[in-house]
C-alpha positions in Angstrom: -96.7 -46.7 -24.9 -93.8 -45.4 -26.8 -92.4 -42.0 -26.9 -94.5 -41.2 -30.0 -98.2 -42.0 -28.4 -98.6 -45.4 -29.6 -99.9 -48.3 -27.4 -98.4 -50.9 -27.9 -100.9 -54.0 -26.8 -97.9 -56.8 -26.1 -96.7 -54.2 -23.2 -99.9 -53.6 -21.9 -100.3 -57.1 -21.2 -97.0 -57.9 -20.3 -97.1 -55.1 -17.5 -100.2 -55.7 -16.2 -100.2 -59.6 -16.2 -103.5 -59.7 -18.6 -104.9 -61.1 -22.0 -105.0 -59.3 -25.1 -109.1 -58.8 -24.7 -108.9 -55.9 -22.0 -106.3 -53.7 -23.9 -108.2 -54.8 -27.0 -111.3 -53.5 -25.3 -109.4 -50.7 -23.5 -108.5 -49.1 -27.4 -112.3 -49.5 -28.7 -113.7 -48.1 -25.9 -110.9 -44.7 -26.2 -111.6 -44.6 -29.8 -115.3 -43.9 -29.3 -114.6 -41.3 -27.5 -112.1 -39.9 -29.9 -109.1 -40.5 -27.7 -106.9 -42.7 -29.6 -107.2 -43.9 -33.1 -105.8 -47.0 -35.1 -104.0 -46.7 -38.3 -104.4 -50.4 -40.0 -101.3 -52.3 -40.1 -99.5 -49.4 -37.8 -101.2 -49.4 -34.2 -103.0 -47.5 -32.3 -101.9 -44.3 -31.0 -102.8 -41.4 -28.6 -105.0 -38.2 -30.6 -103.5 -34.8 -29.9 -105.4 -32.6 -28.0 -105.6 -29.2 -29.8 -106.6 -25.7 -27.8 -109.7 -25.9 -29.3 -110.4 -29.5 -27.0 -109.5 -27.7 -23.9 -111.4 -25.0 -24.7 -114.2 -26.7 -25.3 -113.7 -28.8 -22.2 -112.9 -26.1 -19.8 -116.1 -24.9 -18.4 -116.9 -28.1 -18.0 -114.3 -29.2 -16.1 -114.6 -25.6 -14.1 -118.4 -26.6 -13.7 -117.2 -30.3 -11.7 -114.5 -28.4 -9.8 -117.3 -26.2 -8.2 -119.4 -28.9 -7.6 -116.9 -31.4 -5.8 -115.7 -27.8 -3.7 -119.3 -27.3 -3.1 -119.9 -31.0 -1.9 -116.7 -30.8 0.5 -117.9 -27.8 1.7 
């Protein structure tokens, strides 16, 4: 990844030792879930997260904390 969000898939697999397929995979799999998102001909690159994501994502993430404490417990 560079310093402006992109993943870059030729350092992927050079770091880890792998093929293209997993980061390949790796990007599709992010994009469904609106993580990343590939410009053609640019690359893909990391999606901003606005307030309004964590938000949105808070209670839900407060919800999982009290269950894991809860669990320990």
């Amino acid at each position: 990844m560079n310093g402006r969000g992109q993943l870059i898939e030729a350092e992927l697999q050079k770091q880890f030792g792998i093929s293209r397929s997993p980061p390949r995979e790796a990007f599709r799999s992010l994009g469904k879930k609106e993580l990343v998102g590939t410009i053609p001909r640019k690359g893909t690159f990391v999606k901003r997260v606005t307030r309004r994501d964590i938000a949105e994502n808070f209670p839900v993430r407060a919800s999982l904390a009290a269950q894991e404490a809860g669990q320990k417990g």
